[in-house]
C-alpha positions as CSV (number, residue, x, y, z in Angstrom):
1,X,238.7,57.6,-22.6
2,X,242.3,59.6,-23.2
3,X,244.6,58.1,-26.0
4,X,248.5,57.9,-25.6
5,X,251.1,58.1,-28.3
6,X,254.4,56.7,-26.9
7,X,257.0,54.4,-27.8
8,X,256.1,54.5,-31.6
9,X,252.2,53.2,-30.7
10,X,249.1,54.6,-29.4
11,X,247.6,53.3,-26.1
12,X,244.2,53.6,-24.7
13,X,244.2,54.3,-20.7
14,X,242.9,51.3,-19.8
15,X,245.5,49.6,-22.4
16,X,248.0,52.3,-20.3
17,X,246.4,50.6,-16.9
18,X,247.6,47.3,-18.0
19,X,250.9,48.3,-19.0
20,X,251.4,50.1,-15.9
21,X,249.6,47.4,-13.7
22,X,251.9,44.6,-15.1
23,X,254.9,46.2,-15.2
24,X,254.8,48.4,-12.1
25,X,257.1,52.0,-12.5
26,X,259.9,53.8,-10.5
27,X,258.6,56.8,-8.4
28,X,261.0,59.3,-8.0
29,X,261.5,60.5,-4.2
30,X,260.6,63.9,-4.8
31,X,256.9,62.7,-6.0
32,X,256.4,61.2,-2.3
33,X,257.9,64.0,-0.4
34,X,255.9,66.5,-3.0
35,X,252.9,65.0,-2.3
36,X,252.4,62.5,0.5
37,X,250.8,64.8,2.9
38,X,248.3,65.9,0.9
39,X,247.5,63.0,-1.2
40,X,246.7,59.2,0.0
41,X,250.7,58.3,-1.1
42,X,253.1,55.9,0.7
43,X,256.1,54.2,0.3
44,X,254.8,51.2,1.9
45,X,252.9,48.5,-0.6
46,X,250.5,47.3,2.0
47,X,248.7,50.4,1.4
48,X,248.1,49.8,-2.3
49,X,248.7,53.3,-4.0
50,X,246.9,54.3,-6.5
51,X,247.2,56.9,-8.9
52,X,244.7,58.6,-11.4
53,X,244.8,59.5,-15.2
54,X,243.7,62.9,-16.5
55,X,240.4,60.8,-18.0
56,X,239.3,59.5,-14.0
57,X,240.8,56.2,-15.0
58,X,242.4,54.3,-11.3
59,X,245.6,52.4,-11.3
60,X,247.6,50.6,-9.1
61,X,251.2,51.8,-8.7
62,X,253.3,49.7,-8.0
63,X,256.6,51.3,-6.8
64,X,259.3,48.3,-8.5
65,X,261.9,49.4,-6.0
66,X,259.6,49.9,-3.0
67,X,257.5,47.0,-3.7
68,X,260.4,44.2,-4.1
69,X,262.8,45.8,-1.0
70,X,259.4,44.9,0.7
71,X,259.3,41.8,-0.4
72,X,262.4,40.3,-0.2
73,X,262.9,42.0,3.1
74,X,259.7,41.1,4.8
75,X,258.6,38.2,3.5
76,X,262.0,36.9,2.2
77,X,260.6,34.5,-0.5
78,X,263.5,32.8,-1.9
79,X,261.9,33.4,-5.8
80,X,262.7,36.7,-5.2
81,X,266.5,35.6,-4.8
82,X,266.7,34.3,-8.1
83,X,268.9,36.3,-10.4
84,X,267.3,34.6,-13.8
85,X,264.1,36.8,-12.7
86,X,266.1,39.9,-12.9
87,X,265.7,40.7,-16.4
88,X,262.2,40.5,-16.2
89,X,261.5,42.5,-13.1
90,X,262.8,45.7,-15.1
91,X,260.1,49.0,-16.0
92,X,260.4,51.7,-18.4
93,X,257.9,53.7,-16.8
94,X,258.5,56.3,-14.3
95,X,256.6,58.6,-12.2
96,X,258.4,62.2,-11.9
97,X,257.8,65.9,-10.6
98,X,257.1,67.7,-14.3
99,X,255.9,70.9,-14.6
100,X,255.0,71.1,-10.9
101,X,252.6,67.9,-11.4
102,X,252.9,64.5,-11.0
103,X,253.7,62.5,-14.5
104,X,253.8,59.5,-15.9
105,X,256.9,58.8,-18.4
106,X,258.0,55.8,-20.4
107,X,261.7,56.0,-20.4
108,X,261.6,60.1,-20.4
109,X,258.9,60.5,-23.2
110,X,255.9,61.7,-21.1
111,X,252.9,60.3,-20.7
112,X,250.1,61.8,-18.9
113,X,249.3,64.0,-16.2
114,X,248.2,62.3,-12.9
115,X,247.1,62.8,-9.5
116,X,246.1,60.5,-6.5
117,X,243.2,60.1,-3.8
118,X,242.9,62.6,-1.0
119,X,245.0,62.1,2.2
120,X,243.2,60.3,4.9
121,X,244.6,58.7,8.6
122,X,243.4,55.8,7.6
123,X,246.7,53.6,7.4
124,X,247.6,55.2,11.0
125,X,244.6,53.8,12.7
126,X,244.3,50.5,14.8
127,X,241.4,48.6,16.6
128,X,240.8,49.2,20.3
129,X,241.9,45.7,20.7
130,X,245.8,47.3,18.8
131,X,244.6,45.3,15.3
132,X,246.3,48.3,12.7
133,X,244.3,49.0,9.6
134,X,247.5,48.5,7.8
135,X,247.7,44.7,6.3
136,X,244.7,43.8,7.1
137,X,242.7,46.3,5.2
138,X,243.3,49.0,2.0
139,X,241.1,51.4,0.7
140,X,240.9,51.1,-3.5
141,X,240.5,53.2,-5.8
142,X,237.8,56.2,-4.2
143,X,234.9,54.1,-3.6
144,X,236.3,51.1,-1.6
145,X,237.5,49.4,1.4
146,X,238.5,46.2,1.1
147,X,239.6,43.4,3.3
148,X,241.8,41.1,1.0
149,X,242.6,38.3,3.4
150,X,240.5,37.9,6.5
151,X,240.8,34.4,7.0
152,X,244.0,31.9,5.7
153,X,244.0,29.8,3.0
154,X,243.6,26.3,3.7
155,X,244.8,25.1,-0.1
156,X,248.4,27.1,0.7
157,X,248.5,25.5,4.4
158,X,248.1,22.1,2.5
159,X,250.8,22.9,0.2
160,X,248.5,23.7,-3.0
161,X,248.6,28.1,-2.8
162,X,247.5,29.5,-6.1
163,X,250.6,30.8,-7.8
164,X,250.3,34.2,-8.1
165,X,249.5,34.5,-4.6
166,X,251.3,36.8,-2.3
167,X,249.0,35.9,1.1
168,X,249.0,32.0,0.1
169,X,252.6,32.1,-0.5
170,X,252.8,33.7,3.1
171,X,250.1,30.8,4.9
172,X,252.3,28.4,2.7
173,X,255.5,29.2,4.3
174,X,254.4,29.4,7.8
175,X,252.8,26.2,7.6
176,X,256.0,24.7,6.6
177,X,258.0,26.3,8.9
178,X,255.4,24.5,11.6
179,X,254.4,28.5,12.4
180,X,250.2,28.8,13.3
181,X,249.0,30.8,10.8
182,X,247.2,34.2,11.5
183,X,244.2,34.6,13.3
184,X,241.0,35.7,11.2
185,X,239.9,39.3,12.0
186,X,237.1,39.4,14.3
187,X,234.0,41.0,13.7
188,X,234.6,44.0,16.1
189,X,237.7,44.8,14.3
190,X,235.8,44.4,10.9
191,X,233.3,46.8,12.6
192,X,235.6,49.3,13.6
193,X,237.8,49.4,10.5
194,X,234.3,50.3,7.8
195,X,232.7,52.4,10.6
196,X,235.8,54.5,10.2
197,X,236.1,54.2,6.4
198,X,232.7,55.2,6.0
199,X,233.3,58.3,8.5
200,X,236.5,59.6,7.2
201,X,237.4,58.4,3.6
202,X,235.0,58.3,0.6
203,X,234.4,54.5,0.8
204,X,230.4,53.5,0.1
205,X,231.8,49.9,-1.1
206,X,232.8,46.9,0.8
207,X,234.8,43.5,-0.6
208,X,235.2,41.0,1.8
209,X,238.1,38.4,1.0
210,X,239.5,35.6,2.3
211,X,241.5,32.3,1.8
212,X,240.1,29.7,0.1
213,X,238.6,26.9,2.5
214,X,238.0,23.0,2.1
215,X,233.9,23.1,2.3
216,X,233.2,26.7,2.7
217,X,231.7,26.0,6.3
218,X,234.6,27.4,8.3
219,X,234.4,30.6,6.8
220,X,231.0,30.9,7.2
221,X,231.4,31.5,10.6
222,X,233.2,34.8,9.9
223,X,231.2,35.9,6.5
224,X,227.9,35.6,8.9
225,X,229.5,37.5,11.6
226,X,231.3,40.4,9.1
227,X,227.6,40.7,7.4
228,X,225.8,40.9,10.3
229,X,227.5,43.2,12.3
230,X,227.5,45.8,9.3
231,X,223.2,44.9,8.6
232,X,223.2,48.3,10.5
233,X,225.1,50.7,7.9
234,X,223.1,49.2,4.7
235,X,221.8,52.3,4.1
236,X,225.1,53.8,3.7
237,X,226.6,51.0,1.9
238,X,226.4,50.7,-2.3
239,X,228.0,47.6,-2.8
240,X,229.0,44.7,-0.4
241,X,231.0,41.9,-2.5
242,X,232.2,38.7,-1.1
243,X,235.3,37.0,-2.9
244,X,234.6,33.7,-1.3
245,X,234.7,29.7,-1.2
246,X,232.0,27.6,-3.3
247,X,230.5,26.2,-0.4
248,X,229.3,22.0,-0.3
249,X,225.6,23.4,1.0
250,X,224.7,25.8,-1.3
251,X,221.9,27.3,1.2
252,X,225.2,29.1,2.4
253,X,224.9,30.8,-0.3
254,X,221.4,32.2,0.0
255,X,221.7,33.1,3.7
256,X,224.7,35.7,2.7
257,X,222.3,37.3,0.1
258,X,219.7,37.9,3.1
259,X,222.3,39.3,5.0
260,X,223.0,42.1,2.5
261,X,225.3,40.8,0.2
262,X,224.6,42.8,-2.9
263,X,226.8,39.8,-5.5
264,X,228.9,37.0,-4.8
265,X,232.3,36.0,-6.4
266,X,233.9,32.2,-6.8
267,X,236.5,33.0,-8.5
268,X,238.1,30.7,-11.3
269,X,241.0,33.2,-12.2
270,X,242.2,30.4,-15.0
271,X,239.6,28.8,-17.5
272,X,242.1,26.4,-19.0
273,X,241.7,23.1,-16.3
274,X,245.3,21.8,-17.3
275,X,246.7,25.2,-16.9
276,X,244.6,25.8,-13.6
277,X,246.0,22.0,-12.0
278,X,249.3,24.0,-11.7
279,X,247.9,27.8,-11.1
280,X,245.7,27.0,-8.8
281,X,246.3,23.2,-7.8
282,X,244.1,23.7,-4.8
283,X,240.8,24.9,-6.2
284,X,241.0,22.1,-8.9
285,X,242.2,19.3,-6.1
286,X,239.9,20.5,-3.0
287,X,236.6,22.3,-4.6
288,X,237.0,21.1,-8.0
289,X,235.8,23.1,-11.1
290,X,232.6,21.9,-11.2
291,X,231.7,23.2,-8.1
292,X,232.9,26.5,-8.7
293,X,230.7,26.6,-11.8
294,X,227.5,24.6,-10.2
295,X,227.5,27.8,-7.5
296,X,227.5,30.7,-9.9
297,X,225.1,29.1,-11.7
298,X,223.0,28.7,-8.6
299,X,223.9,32.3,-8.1
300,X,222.1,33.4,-11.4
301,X,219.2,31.1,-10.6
302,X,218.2,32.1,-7.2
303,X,219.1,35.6,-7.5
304,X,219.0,36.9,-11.3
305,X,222.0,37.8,-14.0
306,X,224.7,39.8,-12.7
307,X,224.7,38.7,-9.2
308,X,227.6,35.7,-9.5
309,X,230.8,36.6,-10.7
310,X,234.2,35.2,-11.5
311,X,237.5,36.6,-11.3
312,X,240.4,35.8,-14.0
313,X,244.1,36.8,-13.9
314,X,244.6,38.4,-17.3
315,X,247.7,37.7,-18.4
316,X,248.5,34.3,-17.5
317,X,246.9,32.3,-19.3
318,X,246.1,32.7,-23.5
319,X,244.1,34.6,-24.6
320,X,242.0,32.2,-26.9
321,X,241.4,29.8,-23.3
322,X,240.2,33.5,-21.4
323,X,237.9,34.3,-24.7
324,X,236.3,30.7,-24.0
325,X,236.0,31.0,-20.2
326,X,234.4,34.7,-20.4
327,X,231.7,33.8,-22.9
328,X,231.0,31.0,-21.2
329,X,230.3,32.6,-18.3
330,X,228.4,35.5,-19.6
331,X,226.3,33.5,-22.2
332,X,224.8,31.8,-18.1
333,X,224.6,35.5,-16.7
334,X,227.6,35.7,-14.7
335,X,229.6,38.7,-15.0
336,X,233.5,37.8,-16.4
337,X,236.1,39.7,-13.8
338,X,239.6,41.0,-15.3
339,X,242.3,41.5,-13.0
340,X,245.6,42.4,-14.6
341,X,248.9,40.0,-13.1
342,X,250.9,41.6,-10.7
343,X,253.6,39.7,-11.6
344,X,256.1,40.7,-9.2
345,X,256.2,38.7,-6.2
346,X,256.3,35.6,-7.6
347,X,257.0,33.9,-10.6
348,X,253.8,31.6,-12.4
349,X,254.8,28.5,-14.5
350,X,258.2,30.0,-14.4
351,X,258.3,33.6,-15.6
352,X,257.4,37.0,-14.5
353,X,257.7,38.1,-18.1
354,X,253.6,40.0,-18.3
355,X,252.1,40.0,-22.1
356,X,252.5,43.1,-24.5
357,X,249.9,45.2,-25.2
358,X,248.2,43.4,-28.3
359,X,247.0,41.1,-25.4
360,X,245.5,43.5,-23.3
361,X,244.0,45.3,-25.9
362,X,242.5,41.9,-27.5
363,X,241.3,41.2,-24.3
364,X,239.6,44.5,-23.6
365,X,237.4,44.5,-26.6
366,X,236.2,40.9,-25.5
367,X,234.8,41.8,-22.7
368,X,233.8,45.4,-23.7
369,X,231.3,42.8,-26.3
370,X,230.9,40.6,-23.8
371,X,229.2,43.1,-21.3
372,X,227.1,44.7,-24.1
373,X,225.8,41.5,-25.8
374,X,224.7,40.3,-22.7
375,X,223.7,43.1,-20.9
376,X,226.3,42.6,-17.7
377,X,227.3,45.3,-16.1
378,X,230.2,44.2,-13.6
379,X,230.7,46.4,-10.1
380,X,233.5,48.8,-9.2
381,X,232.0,52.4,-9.0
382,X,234.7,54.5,-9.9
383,X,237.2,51.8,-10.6
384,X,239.4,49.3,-8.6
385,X,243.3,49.1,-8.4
386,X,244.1,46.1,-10.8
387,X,240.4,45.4,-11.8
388,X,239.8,46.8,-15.3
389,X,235.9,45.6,-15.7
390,X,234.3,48.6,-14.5
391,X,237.0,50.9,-16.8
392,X,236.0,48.6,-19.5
393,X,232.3,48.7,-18.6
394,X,232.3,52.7,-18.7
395,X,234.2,53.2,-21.6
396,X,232.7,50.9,-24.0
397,X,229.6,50.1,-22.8
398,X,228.0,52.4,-20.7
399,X,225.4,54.7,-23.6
400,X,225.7,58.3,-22.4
């Protein structure tokens, strides 16, 4: 793990992947037109950059000006309108051409040295039946393809989307606006789009994600039909991961596991139940919270520590309510998720305004102990986007 002096402090780089994660950075032009045909690199957000520190470490960039044209272009969400956001929207971080090489700088004190994945077609590619790869799926990281929204959301159509939420903000709006809200992709797209992935990219991981549903039972339709059609290319799969609804029968749950689901995430992303009414009014309202932790624990029971997990936002909630949520969790054998707050897109409880590194780094030793005291060892193969578990896992954990 690489250590950064800048700005009067020292970072480590998965403090640096916060920082950056949160707070996104400008990109000069030159970096894309330097590198975009040789390197997975594109001006677009739906196809999730990433870029990689000199120690192997993988983090989302975020392109501020790229990212929020996008958004206030495409999806017009009138938060984004707001000038009282302005001020908090800002980055000091940069991405420039420097000595030939990509670099990260804060203001114009450099950082590190950093490069990206290798180019692949894979953003150019659609179904037979015209469904483009683009927005429906993204490769993360090295390892991964991931399908972040196969199916809508059913809390945001009723009016309760979790803040933070760029797809339930989406489902929210069109159901609003009376619109029908997208159709779930169907399993010979889902087909097509890993067959290719495994072919042409480096991807031996799959996370399947979708909107969160009322009883879990109309997504089960589609989770059945994604893991069955893929029960042929096990053998070149590592990790299949479903991000998915507590269901009401929890035999659901079992039937995934046969299919070749290798763990299962419900995913709490607040532990603090007043806080989560107004994060994530839906998950409280419709599911509940004891549902949520009644499945994991089934998880652990049926299948063994390590197999359930639960996502949290880091960053949006404090830090002594995450410390109590994560130990709770681990000291039952589910594996504590941290995913650092995009905050830009839309504002939660009111601000946009991420925590400053004490947080982070507070938050990174917890579950560095976390992980070793209860021998967890979360999933992410070379490391996700905006998922730091894995980093944290490999750095402080993992005995070489």
């Amino acid at each position: 793990m690489n250590y950064y002096k800048f700005n009067g402090g020292e970072v480590s780089s998965i403090e640096l992947k916060a920082l950056l994660v949160s707070r996104g950075l400008r990109a000069d032009r030159e970096v894309y037109r330097r590198f975009s045909r040789v390197f997975r690199l594109d001006v677009s957000p739906l196809t999730c950059n990433c870029l990689i520190l000199s120690d192997g470490t993988i983090v989302q960039m975020t392109d501020m000006k790229f990212h929020l044209n996008y958004l206030n272009g495409a999806l017009s969400w009138d938060n984004l309108k707001l000038l009282r956001y302005a001020s908090e929207l800002g980055t000091p971080f940069r991405l420039r051409i420097f000595e030939e090489k990509a670099a990260v700088f804060y203001e114009n004190e450099f950082i590190d040295f950093v490069t990206f994945p290798e180019y692949t077609d894979f953003y150019k590619q659609k179904t037979k039946s015209g469904l483009p790869f683009i927005g429906n799926a993204v490769l993360q990281g090295l390892d991964w393809v991931s399908f972040q929204y196969l199916w809508h959301c059913e809390y945001a159509a009723a009016g309760k989307p979790c803040e933070f939420c760029y797809s339930g903000a989406e489902s929210q709006t069109l159901a609003g606006k009376g619109k029908p809200q997208p159709k779930a992709v169907k399993t010979e797209e889902f087909l097509e789009i890993v067959n290719y992935a495994l072919a042409n990219t480096e991807a031996k991981n799959i996370q399947i994600t979708g909107g969160s549903t009322f009883s879990g039972n109309s997504e089960a339709v589609y989770i059945r039909g994604y893991l069955e059609t893929i029960k042929g290319k096990i053998s070149e799969i590592n990790e299949i991961l479903l991000y998915i609804t507590p269901p009401n029968d929890f035999s659901q749950i079992d039937e995934y596991f046969s299919l070749g689901a290798t763990r299962i995430g419900f995913s709490l992303e607040v532990w603090d139940e007043a806080l989560a009414r107004e994060i994530t009014p839906g998950k409280i309202a419709f599911t509940t919270r004891k549902r949520y932790l009644n499945a994991l624990e089934y998880i652990v029971k049926k299948q063994g520590k390590g197999a359930a997990f639960s996502n949290f936002i880091i960053g949006i909630e404090p830090f002594e309510s995450l410390k109590k949520g994560a130990e709770y969790l681990a000291e039952r054998g589910i594996i504590p998720a941290a995913s650092v707050w995009l905050p830009m897109g839309r504002p939660v409880r009111g601000t946009m305004s991420a925590p400053g590194v004490d947080y982070y780094r507070r938050v990174i030793d917890l579950f560095g102990e976390i992980y070793t005291k209860f021998n967890l060892e979360p999933a992410g193969a070379r490391g996700l986007n905006v998922c730091m578990e894995r980093d944290i896992w490999r750095n402080k954990c993992q005995v070489v």
